[in-house]
Each structure stands twice: as structure tokens, then as C-alpha cells.
KOLLOMAR-162754 format. One record per residue (C-alpha): z, y, x. Coordinates in steps of 0.05 Angstrom, whole numbers, padded with zeros to 5 digits, always signed. Each point is the difference from the previous one (the first is absolute). Layout:
% KOLLOMAR-162754
ZYX;...
This chain:
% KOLLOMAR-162754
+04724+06473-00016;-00006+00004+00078;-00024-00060+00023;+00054-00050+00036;-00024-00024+00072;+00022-00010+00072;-00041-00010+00053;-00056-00029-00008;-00029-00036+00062;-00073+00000+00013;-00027-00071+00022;-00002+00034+00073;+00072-00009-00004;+00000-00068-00037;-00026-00057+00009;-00017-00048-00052;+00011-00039-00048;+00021-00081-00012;+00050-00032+00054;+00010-00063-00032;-00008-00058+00054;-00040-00054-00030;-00018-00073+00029;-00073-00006+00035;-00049-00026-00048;-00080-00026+00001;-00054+00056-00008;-00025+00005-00065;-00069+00010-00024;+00008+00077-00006;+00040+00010+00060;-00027+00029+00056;+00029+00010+00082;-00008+00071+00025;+00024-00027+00072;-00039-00024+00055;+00019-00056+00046;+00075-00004-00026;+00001-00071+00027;-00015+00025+00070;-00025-00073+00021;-00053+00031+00050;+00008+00071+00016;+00056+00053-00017;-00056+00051-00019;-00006+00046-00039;+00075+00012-00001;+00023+00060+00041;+00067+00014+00045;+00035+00057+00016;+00004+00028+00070;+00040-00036+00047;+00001-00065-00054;-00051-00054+00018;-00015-00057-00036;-00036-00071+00015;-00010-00072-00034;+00060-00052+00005;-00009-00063-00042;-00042+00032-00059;+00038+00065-00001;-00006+00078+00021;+00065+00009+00043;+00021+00070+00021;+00050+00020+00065;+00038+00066-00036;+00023+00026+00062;+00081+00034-00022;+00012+00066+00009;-00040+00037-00049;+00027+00044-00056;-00030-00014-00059;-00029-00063-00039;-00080+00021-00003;+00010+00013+00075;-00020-00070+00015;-00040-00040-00056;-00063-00044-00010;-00050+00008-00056;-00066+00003-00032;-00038+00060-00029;-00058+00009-00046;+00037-00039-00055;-00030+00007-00073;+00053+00012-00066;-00017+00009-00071;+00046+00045-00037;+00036-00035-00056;-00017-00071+00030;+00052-00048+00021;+00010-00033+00073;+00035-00060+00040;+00014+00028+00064;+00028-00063+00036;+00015-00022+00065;+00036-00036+00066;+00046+00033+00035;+00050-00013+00059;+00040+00034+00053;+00022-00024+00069;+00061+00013+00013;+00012-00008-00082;+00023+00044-00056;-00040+00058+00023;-00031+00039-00067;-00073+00015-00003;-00028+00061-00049;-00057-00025-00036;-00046+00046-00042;-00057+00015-00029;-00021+00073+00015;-00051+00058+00006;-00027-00011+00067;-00016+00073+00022;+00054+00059-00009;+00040+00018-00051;+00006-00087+00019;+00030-00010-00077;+00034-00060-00008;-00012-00035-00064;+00027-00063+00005;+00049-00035+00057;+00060-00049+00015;+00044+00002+00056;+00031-00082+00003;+00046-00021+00052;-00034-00049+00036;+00017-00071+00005;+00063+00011-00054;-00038-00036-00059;-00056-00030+00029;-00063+00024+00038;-00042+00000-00063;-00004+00061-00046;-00041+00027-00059;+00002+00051-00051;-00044+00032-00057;-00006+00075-00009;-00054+00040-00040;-00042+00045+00047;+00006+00078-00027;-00054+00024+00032;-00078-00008+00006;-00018-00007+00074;-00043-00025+00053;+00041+00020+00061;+00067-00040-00016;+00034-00034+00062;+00052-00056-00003;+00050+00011+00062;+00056-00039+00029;+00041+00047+00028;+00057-00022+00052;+00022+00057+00041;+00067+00022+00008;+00033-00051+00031;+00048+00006+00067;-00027-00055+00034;-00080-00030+00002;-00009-00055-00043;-00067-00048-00021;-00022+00006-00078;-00050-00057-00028;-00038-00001-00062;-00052-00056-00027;-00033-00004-00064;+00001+00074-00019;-00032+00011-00068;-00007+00054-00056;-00021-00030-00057;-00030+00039-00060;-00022-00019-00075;+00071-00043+00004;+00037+00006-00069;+00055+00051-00004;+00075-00024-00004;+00024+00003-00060;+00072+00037+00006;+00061-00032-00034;+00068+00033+00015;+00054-00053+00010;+00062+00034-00054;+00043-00059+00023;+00054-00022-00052;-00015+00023-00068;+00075+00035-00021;-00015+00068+00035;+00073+00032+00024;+00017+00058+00045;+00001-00047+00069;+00046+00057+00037;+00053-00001-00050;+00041+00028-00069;+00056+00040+00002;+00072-00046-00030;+00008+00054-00047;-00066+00027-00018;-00070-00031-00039;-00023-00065+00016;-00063-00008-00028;-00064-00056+00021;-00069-00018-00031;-00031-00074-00007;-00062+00000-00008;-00018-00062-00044;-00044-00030-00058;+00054-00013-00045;+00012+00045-00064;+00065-00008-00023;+00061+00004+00051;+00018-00039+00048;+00072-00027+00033;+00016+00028+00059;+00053-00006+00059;+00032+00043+00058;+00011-00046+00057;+00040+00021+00062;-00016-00019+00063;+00027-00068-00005;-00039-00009-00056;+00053+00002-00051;-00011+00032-00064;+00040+00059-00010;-00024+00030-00064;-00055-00012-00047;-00041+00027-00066;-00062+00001-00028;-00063+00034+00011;-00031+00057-00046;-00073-00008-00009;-00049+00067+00011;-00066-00026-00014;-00059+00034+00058;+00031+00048+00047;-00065+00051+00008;+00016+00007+00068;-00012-00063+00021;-00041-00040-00057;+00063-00053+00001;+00039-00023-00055;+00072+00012+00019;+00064-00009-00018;+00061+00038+00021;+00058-00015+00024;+00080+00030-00002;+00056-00028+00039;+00035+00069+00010;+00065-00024-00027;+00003-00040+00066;+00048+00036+00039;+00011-00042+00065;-00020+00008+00068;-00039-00036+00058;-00061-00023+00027;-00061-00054-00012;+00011+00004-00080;-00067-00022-00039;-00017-00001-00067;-00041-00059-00033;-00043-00004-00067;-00049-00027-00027;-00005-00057+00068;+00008+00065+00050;+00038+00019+00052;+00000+00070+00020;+00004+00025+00075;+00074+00003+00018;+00040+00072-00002;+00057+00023+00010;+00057+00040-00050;+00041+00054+00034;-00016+00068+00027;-00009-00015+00079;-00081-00001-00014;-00004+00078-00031;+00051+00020+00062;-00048-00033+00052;-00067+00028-00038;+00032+00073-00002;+00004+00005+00072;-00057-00044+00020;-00051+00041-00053;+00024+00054+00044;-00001-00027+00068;-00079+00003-00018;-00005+00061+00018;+00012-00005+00075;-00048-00049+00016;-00049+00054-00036;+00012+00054+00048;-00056+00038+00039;+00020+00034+00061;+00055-00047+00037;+00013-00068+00028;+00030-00054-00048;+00055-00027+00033;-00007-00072-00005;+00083-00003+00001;+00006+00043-00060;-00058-00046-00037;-00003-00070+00028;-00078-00017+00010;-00025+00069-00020;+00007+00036+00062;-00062+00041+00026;-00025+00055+00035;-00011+00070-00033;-00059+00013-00037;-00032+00070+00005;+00026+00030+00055;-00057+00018+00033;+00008-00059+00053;-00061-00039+00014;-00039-00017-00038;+00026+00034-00056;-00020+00066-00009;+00061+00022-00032;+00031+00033-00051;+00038+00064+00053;-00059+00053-00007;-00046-00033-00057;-00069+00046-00017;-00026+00023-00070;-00054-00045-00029;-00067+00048+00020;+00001+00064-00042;+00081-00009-00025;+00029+00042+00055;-00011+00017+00070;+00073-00019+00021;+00046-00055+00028;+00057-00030-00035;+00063-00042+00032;+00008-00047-00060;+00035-00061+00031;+00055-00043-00024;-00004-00009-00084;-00014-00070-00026;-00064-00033-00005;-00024-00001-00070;-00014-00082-00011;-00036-00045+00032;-00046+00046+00044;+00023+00055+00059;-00004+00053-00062;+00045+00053-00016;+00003+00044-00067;+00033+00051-00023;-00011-00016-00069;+00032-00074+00001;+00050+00012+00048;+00027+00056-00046;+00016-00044-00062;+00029-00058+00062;+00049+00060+00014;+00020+00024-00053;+00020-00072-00039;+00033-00021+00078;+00041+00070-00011;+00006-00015-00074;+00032-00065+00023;+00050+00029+00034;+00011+00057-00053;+00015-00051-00048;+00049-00032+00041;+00042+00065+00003;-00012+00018-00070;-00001-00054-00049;+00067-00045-00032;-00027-00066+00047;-00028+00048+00059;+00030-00032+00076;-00015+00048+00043;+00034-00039+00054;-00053-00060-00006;-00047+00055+00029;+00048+00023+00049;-00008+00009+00080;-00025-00061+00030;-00023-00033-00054;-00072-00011+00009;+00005-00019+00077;-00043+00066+00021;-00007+00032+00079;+00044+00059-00040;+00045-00046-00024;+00074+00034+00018;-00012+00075-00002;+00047+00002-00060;-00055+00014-00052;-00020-00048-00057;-00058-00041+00027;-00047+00001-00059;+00007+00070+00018;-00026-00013+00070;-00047-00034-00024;-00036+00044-00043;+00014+00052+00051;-00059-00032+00040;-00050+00006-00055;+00019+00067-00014;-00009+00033+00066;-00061-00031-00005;-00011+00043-00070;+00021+00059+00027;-00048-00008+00062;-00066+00000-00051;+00020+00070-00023;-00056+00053+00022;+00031+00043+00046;+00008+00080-00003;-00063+00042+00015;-00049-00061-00027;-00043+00003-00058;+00044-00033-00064;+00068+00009+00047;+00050-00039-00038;-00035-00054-00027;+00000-00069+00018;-00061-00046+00028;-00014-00049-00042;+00006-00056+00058;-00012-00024+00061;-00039-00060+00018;-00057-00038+00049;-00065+00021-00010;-00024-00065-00011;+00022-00057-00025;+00035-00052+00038;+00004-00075-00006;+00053-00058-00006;+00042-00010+00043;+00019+00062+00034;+00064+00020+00034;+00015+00079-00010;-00002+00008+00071;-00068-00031+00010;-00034+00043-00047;-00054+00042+00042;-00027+00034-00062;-00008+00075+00006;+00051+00035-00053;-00011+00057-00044;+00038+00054-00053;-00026-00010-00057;-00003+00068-00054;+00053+00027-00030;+00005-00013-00078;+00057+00036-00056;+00022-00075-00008;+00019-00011+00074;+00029+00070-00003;+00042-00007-00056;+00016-00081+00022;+00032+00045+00069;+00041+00051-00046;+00031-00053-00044;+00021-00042+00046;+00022+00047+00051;+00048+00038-00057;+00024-00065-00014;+00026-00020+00074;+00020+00081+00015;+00059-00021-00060;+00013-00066+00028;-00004+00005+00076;+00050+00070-00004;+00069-00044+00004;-00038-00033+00065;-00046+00055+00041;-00001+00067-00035;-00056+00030+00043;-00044-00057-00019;+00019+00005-00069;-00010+00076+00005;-00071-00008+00037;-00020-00049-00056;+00021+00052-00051;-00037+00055+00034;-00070-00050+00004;+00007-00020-00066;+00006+00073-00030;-00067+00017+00054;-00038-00062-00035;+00016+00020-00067;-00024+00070+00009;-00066-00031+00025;-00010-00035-00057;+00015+00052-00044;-00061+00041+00038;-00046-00069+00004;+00011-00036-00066;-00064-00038-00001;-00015-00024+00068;-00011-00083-00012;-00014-00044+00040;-00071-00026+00008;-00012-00073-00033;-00049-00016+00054;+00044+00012+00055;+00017-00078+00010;-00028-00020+00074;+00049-00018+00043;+00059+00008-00055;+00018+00006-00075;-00028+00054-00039;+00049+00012-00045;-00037+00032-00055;+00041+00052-00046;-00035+00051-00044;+00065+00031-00038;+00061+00028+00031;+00043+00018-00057;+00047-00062+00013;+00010+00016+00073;+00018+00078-00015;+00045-00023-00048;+00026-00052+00045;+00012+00056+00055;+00020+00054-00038;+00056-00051-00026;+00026-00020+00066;+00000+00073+00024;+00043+00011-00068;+00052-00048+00011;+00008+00011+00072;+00005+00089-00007;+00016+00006-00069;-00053+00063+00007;-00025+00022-00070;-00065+00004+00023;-00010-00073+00004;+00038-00016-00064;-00048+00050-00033;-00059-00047+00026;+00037-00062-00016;+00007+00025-00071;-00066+00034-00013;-00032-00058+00028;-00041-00043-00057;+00023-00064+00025;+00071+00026-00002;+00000-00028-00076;-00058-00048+00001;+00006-00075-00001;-00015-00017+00071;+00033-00072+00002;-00066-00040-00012;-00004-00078-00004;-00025-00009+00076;+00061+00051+00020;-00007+00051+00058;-00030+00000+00073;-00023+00046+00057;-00054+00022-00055;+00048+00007-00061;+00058+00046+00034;+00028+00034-00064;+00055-00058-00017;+00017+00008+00070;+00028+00074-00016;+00022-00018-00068;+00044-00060+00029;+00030+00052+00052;+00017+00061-00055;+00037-00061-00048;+00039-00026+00059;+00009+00058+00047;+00058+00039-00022;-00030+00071-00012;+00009+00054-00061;-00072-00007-00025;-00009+00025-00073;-00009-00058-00050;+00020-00052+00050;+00024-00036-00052;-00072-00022-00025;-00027-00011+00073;+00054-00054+00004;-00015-00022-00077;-00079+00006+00017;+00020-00061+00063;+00043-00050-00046;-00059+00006-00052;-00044-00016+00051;+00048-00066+00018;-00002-00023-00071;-00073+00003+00003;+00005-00045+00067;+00054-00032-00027;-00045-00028-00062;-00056-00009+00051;+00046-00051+00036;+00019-00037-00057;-00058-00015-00033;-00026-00032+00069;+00010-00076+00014;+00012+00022+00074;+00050+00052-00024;-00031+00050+00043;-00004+00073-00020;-00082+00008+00009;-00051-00015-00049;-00066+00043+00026;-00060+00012-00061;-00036-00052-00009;+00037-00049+00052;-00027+00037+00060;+00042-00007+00051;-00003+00069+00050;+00003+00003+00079;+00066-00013+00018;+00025-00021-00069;+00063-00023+00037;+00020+00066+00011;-00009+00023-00067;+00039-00051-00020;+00056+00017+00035;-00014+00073-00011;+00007-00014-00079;+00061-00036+00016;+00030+00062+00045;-00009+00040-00076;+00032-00047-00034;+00061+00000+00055;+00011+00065-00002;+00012+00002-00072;+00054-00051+00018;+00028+00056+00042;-00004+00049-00048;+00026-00040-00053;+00042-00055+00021;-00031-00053-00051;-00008-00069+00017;-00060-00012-00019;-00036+00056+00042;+00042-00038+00062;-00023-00070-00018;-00079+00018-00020;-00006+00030+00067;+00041-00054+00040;-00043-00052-00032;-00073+00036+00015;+00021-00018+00073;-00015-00074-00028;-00075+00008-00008;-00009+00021+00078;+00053-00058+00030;-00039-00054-00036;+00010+00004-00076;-00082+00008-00017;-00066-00039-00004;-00009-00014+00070;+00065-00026+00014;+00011+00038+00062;+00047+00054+00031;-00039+00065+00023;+00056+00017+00048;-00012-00033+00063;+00058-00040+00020;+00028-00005-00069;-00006-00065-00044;-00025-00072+00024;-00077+00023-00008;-00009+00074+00015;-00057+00040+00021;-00004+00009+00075;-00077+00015+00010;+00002+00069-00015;-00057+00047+00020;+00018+00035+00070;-00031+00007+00070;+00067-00021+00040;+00032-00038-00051;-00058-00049+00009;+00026-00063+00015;-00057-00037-00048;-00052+00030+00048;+00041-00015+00073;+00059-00034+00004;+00022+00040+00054;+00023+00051-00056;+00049-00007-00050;-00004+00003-00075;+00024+00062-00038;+00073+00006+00008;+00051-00025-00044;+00009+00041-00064;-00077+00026+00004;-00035+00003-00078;-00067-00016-00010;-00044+00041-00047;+00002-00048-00059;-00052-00020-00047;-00063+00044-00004;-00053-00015-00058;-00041+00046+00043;-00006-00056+00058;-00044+00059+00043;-00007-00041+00065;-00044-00050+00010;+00052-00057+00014;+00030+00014-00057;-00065+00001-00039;-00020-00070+00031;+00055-00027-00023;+00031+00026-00068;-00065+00019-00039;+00022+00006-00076;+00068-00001+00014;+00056+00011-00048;+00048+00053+00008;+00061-00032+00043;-00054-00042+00038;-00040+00045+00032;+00035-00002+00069;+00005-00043+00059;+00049-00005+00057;-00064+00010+00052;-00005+00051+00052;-00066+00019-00008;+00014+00016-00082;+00024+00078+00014;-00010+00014-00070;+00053-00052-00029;+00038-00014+00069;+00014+00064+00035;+00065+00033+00018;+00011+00064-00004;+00051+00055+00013;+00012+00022-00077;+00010-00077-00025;+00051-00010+00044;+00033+00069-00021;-00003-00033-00072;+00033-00065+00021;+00052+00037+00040;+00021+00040-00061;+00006-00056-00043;+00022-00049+00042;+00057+00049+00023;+00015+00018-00063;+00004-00075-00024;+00055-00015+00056;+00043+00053-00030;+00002-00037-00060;+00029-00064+00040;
């Protein structure tokens, strides 16, 4: 098995661990101050300024002048250096804060004094909006004697006076304790059911025999009732559950509830407005994910920023981007594409599974009984190309695939027709960081047979799809993927190197069967060549089981090609049992779901939940869809509408992992601009965005402070600083748009 991961950010990048503000308490015996003079009720020393930022004594306190002007936040701060942490050990870092004129926001952090300057903890309030006192716990991840604690407050237009008093860092203090609030106990999908498909809840309750419950509309009269059906522990969760089914309900409207057991669930909504919005909007994603141009703030209301990466102070750009040392001693233009998640990244590897299931997306809608291709139509998704007469999702992936086709190894070069791996910063960055503020040098990363092949599926795919709307593209995309899959053919083995994580994901991949079958698929359906149908066929996974219980990703491509030769009209011998080998599959899924409390299709060995379990959720669900499509059945249709459940709200945590969707919804997600937690100058991820979902492997140190011995469903938390439960990422939201697109078609 190749081993599931996305980036994984060093502690360079991240920060820290627990956010939770708690109330100022008494020292205790064990507790210890690593600050001097916080109180400053003599003397400002030893803090420090920045040039051009003086401080001085005013009733008890250290005030600063921050002249305006400057560009960034650390360009005008006060701190103090030499600071002592204990790795593992828990601190109060408290203080007074307050702006004149108010609501200014002040970074405060605990940090590596001297370069790389790591920042392992920090807080960003808005002053004077909830008080001038503030204090927090976090768990230091390092051993150090050269820690700082900063208050940065640079940035602003105009000069302005920060004060502090009684500054403190408090260590030895007892760690908090987290407790997740689940809200109402009767667990429902808070974005909506469809009047004429599965409505399905969970309560989560002592009680062992069923229970009376009631569908309440939003005047709170009861519009249909039933009882309960007990199902004893859900493993997911460790709760004893009951389920509930009121999908003989067939009205319409907003602000309906269900009650049991003394419960009110959040309100929802039946009709189909929710999937139509969450269709486009999982889409419109994308835009605000570009590298290479402006965001137009018109086209996405409080998103709007410069480029990133074009080589315009101070970034370094992404227009003629060098070889790591010793990869190659040439230049590439590799701007535009999509940045991976929450860092300036870009890979080939997961933005060729994001393209192909945003393609698939629209294949489906021109192939399958429920497919509306019109939903995807020309101005659609509110994009600069918006009006050029070409389906927008197709503009849209357009962007990430020029980008593709840039990381090809040109003619005359050492492994010409292979793809680098990625490109990315040298180092890693911190939070938060606009794409055009990133100074970090950029580099090519090698070229691998998965990148390669990634560039060759994917480019097959669009040369059939784009050839109604821009033949020469289509026919340049033909002609690149045919080049890539000849390199690959030559380089077979060339993996990427599992160490190769600074500054960006490594990706690690040490079989390629799955992508050459993948590729040699797509080149299949899109030529009808007999080559490629002779690799297809003569491939071993061509008649292996390769629909496994945590479904397929950028590191399991070989459902990917088997989805494509079942749906994809083509004259492939024995299609017959490709399309069998896909509704077997969905009964396996389909069983999966069933047997689950949360009715969700995902039920990982031993209860570990992976890295982005989200997606695979929805990526089992996309199986069991398209055996709908091949079929017709009803219950294919209904399993798969109903998985949609589990990420609006229907599981453990009682909260929507779309943001913008459902009364509680995750909004923190991991990112460097959508950072709104850190500064509240920046917004939070865009409606429509998924977070990564639960992830038993809790890898960063937030989440490790926090959800220790968690449980399956719980281990994740809405925080910014938990990129191993909380990112986004460009493949999720590929997942959610396929699903989310194909439950709208089913309104």
C-alpha cells in the first residue's frame, strides 16, 4: 500500500499548538515566569523595539509610537529575547493590550529569535473589541533557550500608539483539557435533504430501546413523526446511537428540526436550492486558488488580491523557476496552475487527480441519464473568462492545465518528456502569508513516472473534451500527453524521493502501475489506438480488485481509469466486466454505508481515520454514483445522495465541513491567505471550501495538544494551525464538486 499524505508542514511553517483563551489565574507552586519585568513599573528594559518604533513608561505600561507606512507586521514590534521553553511543557502567555486610535490588531507570538525566526505559538486579537485582557495556553514544541515573545504591529496606513502591562509567560500551568462542543444531540445534514431522496439523522443518546420522534417545520409544527431504531456503539465515534428515517416526508421549506429524546437538532432545510448553490460554489474554489493573476475582488467579494508568483517584488516568481542543485541546469516558465492547499505549493501529482475528477464532472454531465451540462455552462462560475462561449469548469481547469503542461521537460534535456514533480519555496513559510508577499526563492523539483504519467492522463482526457471548444489546444494536449507517455515508458521507475519535504509536500510514491494504467486508459478512450487498449488490458490491475475500503486518491490512481473505461463510451474488449467490476465495488460501499450509524460509505481498518478522510468519503460515494449511472437503481442514487449527509452535519461532531454550509460549519481551515483566525484583515476560506476531515493520525502539534487518544470522527478541529485535520486542498474540493454536482442532478 503507498502510503496516503499531503503536505506535511514542518514546525518552520507552523506554529503551535493550544489557542484556547482561558481567564488569568494565581501562580501555582510549580509554575514558573520566563519574563522579565512584564509589569514595567520602573523601566521598559529589557524589551526591544524595532527601528523607527520607540517606546517609554506611561502609567505602569511600555507604550510604543508605530509610525504607518510600513509593509509588513514584524516591521515594527516590541519584544524580549533570551526566553527559556521546555518541549512538551505547557504555558500561559497573558497579557494587556490596547490601541489608540482602537481596533487596531496586534500579532503576538512566541518564536525562534534568530533566522529561520519559527513561529511556534501566536494570536493576532483585534484590539479593544472584547476587552484589553487576553490569555491563552499552548504546549511549547520545541526545546530552546533563544525563544522571543514579539508584539508585532506593523502594517498599518497611519502611526498609531500600542500599550502593554503585565506581560507574562507562564510555565508548569496545567494543560486545557479539550472538550468539543457537538451542540444538540439529533445529528442531521444542517445544509439540507433532497424532497424526494433519503432523509436519514443520528441521536446520539443513552437510551436502548427506541425512542418517539418528531419533524417540526419551521413554525414548530409537527409534520410527521416515528420512532427511533436503536444501533447500540457506533465504532466511529464510541456513542450509542440511534437512527433515524423520515424519508417518506416529501414537503419542502426551510428551518425544519427534528426532536428526540429532549433534542432539538440544528435547523435545515428540504429542497434542492442547497446542492445547486454547493455545485457552483465547490467550484468557484478554484479561482481564489489561482497562482499567476490578480483576483478580482468584483468577481469574489472580499477575496480580491494581487498575483502571487509573478516575479514582482518580493516574490521571486514562478516565470523562469531553477532546478533544485544537481536536477537540471535549466529555467522553466511554470506560472499560472493552482496552489496545492494551504501553502504557495504546486504539484503535479495532486493537481492531476483535481483535474481529472473537475473534467470527470463535467463528463458526467454530458454522459449520464441525470447529467446537466447546462448547470456548468458559460458563465456559471463568475470567472475573468467568463463569456468566451466555452463551459467554465472548462476554463477553469484550463488554468491548472497549462500549468501541467508547463512542468514537461523540454526537447534536447536529459528525460525530455517527463514531468517535474513540483514546484515550490525552498523553505518553508509561515502563517499568514499573501501569495504575493512570498519572497521565498522557488525551485523544479525532479521529475518522477508518477508526475509523468499524472500529465498524460489528464492531458488525454481534456484533448477529448476541449476539441468541441479549441481544437489546437485539444490537439497540443494530445500531442504532450502521447510525449509524456513515451517518457514513461523509457523511465518506469523514477520516484520521487520521501525526504524531499522542505519547503513543500513530498508526496511519496514507490509503485506506478496504477498511474500507467490510469494513462494508458485515458489515452484509450480519447484515440481508440490499440496500443493503449493493449496496455489497458495486459495491465494486472485491469482485473484486480482496486476499490479498497479508504477508496482512491492522488496515490491510488487505478479506479480513476477504471471509472473512465466503464463510463466513457469506447469499444474496449470485455467492457462489460469493467462496468460489472464498478457496481460490485458500490455494493461493497453500499454495505459499508449501511452498516454505519452515520450512514457514510467509509469504515477504515481498525477505525483509523486517513488524511483527508473527507475526501475518501466522497470518493467512495462517487463509486457508488456511478453505478447509479450505469444502472439506473435507486438505491445506488439514494446511498450516494445520503453520504453527502455525513460531511453537511450528519456525524459525531455535529458540524458541516463545507464552509458556509449548515448553522455550525468549519471555517478555520489551514491556509496562508485564507487566514482570517490569524489577522482579521483576511477572510476565511471561501464559501463551499472542505476541510480535510477527521485524521486519527493528528501529525501536527496543535492537533496533538489537543485530541490525544482520540476516537475516529473526533480527531479534528476547526483551528488554523491543525493542517493535518483542517487543511484545504485542491483534490477535496474536486471530490465535493463531483458529488455535490452530481447530487443537484438528482433535484
Amino acid at each position: 500500500m503507498k502510503r496516503r499524505r499531503t503536505a506535511l508542514l514542518s514546525l518552520a511553517a507552523l506554529l503551535a499548538t493550544a489557542l484556547t483563551a482561558l481567564p488569568a489565574g494565581p501562580a501555582g507552586a510549580d509554575e514558573a515566569e520566563q519574563l522579565r519585568n512584564g509589569t514595567f513599573d520602573t523601566t521598559t528594559e529589557p524589551w526591544w523595539t524595532t527601528t523607527h518604533t520607540t517606546a517609554s513608561l506611561s502609567d505602569g505600561r511600555l507604550c510604543a509610537d508605530v509610525p504607518g507606512g510600513t509593509a509588513n507586521r514584524w516591521d515594527a514590534a516590541v519584544g524580549q529575547n533570551d526566553v527559556t521553553l521546555v518541549k512538551g511543557e505547557s504555558y500561559r502567555f497573558s497579557f494587556k493590550a490596547s490601541g489608540s486610535p482602537q481596533d487596531h490588531v496586534v500579532r503576538a507570538i512566541v518564536g525562534l529569535q534568530t533566522a529561520p525566526y519559527d513561529t511556534w505559538y501566536e494570536v493576532s486579537p483585534q484590539l479593544s473589541v472584547s476587552g484589553d485582557t487576553y490569555a491563552y495556553t499552548f504546549t511549547s514544541p520545541v526545546d530552546t533557550t533563544q525563544a522571543q515573545v514579539a508584539f508585532q504591529a506593523g502594517g498599518a496606513a497611519d502611526p498609531w500608539r500600542l500599550c502593554l502591562d503585565d506581560v507574562s509567560l507562564l510555565g508548569g500551568v496545567p494543560p486545557e483539557v479539550y472538550r468539543p462542543d457537538t451542540g444538540p444531540r439529533v445529528r442531521v445534514n444542517q445544509a439540507g435533504y433532497l424532497p424526494a431522496g433519503p432523509k436519514n439523522a443520528t441521536l446520539v443518546t443513552d437510551a436502548t430501546t427506541r425512542l418517539p420522534w418528531q419533524l417540526r417545520n419551521a413554525t414548530g409544527k409537527a409534520v410527521a413523526h416515528g420512532w427511533t431504531v436503536p444501533r447500540g456503539t457506533d465504532a466511529s465515534s464510541g456513542q450509542n446511537v440511534h437512527t433515524i428515517d423520515f424519508g417518506a416526508f416529501r414537503g419542502r421549506g426551510t428551518g425544519y428540526t427534528l426532536v428526540a429524546d429532549g433534542e432539538t437538532s440544528r435547523p435545515f432545510a428540504v429542497g434542492t436550492a442547497a446542492y445547486e448553490h454547493l455545485r457552483l460554489d465547490s467550484l468557484k474554489y478554484y479561482y481564489t486558488q489561482r497562482s499567476g493573476i490578480a483576483i478580482r475582488d468584483d468577481l469574489r467579494p472580499g477575496y480580491g488580491r494581487a498575483a502571487g508568483h509573478l516575479n514582482t517584488a518580493p516574490n521571486q516568481g514562478d516565470a523562469d523557476v531553477p532546478c533544485q542543485p544537481g536536477v537540471c541546469d535549466y529555467t522553466l516558465d511554470v506560472t499560472g496552475g493552482w496552489y496545492d492547499a494551504g501553502d504557495h505549493g504546486k504539484y503535479v501529482v495532486n493537481g492531476g487527480i483535481s483535474t481529472w475528477e473537475l473534467l470527470s464532472t463535467y463528463e458526467r454531465s454530458l454522459l449520464a441519464r441525470t447529467g446537466e451540462p447546462g448547470r456548468l455552462g458559460d458563465g456559471s462560475l463568475a470567472l475573468p473568462e467568463s463569456g468566451n462561449k466555452v463551459p467554465d469548469i472548462l476554463d477553469e481547469a484550463r488554468w491548472e492545465l497549462e500549468f501541467l503542461l508547463k512542468m514537461q521537460v523540454p526537447d534536447g534535456q536529459p528525460l525530455a518528456g517527463m514531468a517535474h514533480s513540483k514546484v515550490h519555496d525552498a523553505q518553508w513559510t509561515g502563517l499568514p502569508l499573501l501569495p504575493g508577499d512570498d519572497p521565498q526563492k522557488r525551485e523544479l523539483h525532479a521529475p518522477t513516472t508518477q508526475a509523468t504519467l499524472n500529465l498524460a492522463a489528464t492531458a488525454a482526457q481534456a484533448a477529448r473534451l476541449y476539441r468541441p471548444y479549441d481544437r489546437a489546444f485539444a490537439a497540443r494536449a494530445l500531442a504532450a500527453a502521447r510525449k509524456a507517455w513515451a517518457a514513461a515508458l523509457a523511465h518506469p521507475e523514477v520516484y520521487p524521493d520521501p525526504n524531499d519535504g522542505t519547503g513543500g509536500g513530498a508526496y511519496p510514491d514507490d509503485n506506478a502501475s496504477d498511474e500507467f494504467y490510469w494513462a494508458a486508459a485515458e489515452l484509450y478512450l480519447t484515440t481508440g489506438e490499440k496500443q493503449f487498449a493493449g496496455h489497458v488490458l495486459s495491465s494486472p490491475l485491469h482485473t484486480a480488485d482496486i476499490f479498497g475500503p479508504t477508496g482512491f486518491d492522488w496515490g491510488h490512481t487505478a479506479a480513476v481509469g477504471r471509472l473512465d473505461l466503464a463510463t466513457v463510451p469506447s469499444r474496449l474488449p470485455g467492457r462489460d466486466k469493467v462496468r460489472r467490476s464498478v457496481i460490485d465495488a458500490a455494493d461493497r460501499y453500499l454495505a459499508t454505508a449501511g452498516a454505519q450509524p452515520y450512514g457514510m460509505p467509509y469504515a477504515p481498518d481498525h477505525n483509523l481515520y486517513d488524511w483527508g478522510s473527507n475526501a475518501q468519503v466522497l470518493n467512495n460515494a462517487h463509486v457508488i454514483a456511478t453505478a447509479y449511472d450505469l444502472t439506473g437503481a435507486a438505491k445506488y442514487r439514494d446511498a450516494a445522495v445520503q453520504s453527502m449527509d455525513y460531511l453537511l452535519g450528519r456525524n459525531a461532531l455535529n458540524i458541516s465541513y463545507v464552509t458556509g454550509y449548515g448553522e455550525v460549519s468549519s471555517h478555520h481551515q489551514h491556509s496562508r491567505w485564507y487566514a482570517h483566525e490569524l489577522d482579521p484583515n483576511l477572510p476565511d476560506p471561501p464559501r463551499g471550501t472542505l476541510a480535510g476531515g477527521p485524521n486519527s493520525g493528528i501529525q501536527d502539534p496543535y492537533a496533538q495538544s489537543k485530541l490525544k487518544g482520540c476516537t475516529g470522527q473526533f480527531c479534528y478541529i476547526d483551528d488554523i494551525q491543525s493542517w493535518s485535520t483542517n487543511e484545504t486542498a485542491v483534490n477535496w474540493n474536486a471530490a465535493l464538486a463531483w458529488m455535490a454536482s452530481f447530487t443537484a442532478d438528482q433535484g
